[in-house]
Residue frames relative to the residue before (quaternion, step in Angstrom):
aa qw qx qy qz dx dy dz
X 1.0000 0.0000 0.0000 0.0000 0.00 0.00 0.00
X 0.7036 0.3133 -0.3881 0.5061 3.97 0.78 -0.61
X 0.6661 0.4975 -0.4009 0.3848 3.61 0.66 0.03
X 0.6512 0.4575 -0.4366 0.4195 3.02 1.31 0.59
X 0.5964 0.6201 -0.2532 0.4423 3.16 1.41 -0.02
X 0.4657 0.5278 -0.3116 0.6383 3.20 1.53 -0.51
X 0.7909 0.3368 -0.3024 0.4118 3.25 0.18 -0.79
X 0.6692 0.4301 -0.3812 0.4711 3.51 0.79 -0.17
X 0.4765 0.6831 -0.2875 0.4729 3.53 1.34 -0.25
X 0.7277 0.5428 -0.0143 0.4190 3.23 1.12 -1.19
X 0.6241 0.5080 -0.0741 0.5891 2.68 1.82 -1.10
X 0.5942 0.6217 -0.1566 0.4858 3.42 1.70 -0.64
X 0.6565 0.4328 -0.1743 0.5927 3.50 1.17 -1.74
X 0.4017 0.5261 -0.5903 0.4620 4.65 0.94 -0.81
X 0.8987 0.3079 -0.2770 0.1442 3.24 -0.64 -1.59
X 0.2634 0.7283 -0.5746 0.2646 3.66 1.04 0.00
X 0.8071 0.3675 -0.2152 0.4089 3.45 0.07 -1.91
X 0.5586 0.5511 -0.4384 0.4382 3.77 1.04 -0.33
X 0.6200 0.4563 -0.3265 0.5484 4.02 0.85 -0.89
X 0.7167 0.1635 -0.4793 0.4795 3.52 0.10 -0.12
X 0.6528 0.5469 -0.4285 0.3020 3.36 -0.35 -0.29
X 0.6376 0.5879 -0.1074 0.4861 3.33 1.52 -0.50
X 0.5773 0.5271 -0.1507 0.6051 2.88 1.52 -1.28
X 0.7218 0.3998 -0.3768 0.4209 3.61 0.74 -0.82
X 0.5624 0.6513 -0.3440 0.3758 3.52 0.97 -0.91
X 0.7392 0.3883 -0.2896 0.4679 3.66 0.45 -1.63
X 0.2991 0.6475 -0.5308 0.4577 4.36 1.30 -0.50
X 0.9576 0.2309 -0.0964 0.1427 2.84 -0.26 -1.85
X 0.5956 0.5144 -0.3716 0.4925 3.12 1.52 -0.91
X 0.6640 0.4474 -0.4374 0.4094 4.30 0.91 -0.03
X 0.6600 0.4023 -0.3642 0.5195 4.07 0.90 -0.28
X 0.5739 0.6165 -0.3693 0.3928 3.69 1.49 0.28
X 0.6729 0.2784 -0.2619 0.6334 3.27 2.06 -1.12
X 0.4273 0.5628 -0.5787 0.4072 3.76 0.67 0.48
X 0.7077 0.3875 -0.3508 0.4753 3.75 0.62 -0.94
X 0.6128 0.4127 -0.4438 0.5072 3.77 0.76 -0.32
X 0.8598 0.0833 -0.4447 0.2366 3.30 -0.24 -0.20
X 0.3008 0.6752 -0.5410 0.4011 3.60 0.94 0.69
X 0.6329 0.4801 -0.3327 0.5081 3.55 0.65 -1.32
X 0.8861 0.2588 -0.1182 0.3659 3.65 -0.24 -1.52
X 0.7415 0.3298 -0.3350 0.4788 3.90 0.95 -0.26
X 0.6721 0.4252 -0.3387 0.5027 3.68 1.18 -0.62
X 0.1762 -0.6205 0.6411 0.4159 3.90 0.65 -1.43
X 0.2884 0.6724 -0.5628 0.3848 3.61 0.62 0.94
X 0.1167 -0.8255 0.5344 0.1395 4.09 -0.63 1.14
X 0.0614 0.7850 -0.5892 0.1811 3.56 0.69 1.26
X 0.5167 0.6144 -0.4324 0.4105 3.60 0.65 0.08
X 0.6243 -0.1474 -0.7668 0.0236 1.82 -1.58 2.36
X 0.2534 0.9216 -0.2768 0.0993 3.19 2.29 0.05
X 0.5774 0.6695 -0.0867 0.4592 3.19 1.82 -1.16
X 0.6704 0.4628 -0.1564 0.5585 3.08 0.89 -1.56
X 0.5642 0.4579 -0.3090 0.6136 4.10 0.79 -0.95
X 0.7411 0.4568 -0.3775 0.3156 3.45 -0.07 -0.80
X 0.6982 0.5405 -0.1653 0.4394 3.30 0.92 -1.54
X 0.6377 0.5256 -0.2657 0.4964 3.52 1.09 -1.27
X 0.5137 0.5277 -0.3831 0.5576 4.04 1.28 -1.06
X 0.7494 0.4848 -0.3565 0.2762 3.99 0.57 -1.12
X 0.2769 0.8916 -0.0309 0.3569 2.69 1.65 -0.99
X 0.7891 0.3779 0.0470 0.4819 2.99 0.12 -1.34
X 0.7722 0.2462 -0.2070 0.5480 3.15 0.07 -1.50
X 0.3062 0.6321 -0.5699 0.4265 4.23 0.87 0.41
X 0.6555 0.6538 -0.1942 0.3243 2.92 0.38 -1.92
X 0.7210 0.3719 -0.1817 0.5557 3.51 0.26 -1.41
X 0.7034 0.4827 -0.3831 0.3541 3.36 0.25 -1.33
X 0.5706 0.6449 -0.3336 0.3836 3.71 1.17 -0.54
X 0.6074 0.6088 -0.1854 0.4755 3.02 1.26 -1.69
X 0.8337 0.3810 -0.2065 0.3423 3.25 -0.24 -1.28
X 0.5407 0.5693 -0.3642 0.5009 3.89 1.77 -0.76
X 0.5914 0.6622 -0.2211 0.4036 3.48 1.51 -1.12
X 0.6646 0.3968 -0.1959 0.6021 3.33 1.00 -1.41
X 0.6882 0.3990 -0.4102 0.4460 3.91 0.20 -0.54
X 0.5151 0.5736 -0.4143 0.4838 3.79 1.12 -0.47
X 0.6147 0.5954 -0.2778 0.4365 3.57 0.45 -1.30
X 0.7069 0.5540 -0.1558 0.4111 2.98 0.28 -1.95
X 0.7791 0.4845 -0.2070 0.3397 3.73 0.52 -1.16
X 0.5221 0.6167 -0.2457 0.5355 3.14 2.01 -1.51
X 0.4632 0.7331 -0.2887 0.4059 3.55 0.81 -0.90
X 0.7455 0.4919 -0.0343 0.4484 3.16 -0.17 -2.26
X 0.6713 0.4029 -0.3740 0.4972 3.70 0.59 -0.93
X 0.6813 0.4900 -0.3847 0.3843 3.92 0.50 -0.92
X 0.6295 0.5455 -0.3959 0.3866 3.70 0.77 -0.49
């Protein structure tokens, strides 16, 4: 039974670095097609403001994910002691 918990624990603490890294990607790859189609369907020159913006949103996803993740952990923890 605790080796399954570790192991689900483990399995819990992997995906942190996968959500941010993810989180940054999907930021960026949506304020990248916001500036395309502003540029090419509107003639709007918002390029790279979007893409900076989104990638800035991004990010702080990322963490915010992390840290809800790590205070989960952290709490699940605390109850077993």
């Amino acid at each position: 039974m605790a080796e399954k918990k570790i192991l689900r624990s483990l399995l819990d603490l992997s995906t942190i670095g996968l959500n941010l890294v993810l989180a940054t990607f999907v930021g960026l790859g949506m304020g990248y097609g916001l500036d395309h189609v502003f540029d090419k369907y509107l003639g709007m020159k918002t390029s790279p403001w979007f893409t900076i913006i989104f990638l800035i949103l991004g990010i702080i996803s990322g963490f915010r994910e992390m840290i809800r993740m790590a205070r989960k952990y952290n709490a699940d923890n605390q109850k077993d002691i």
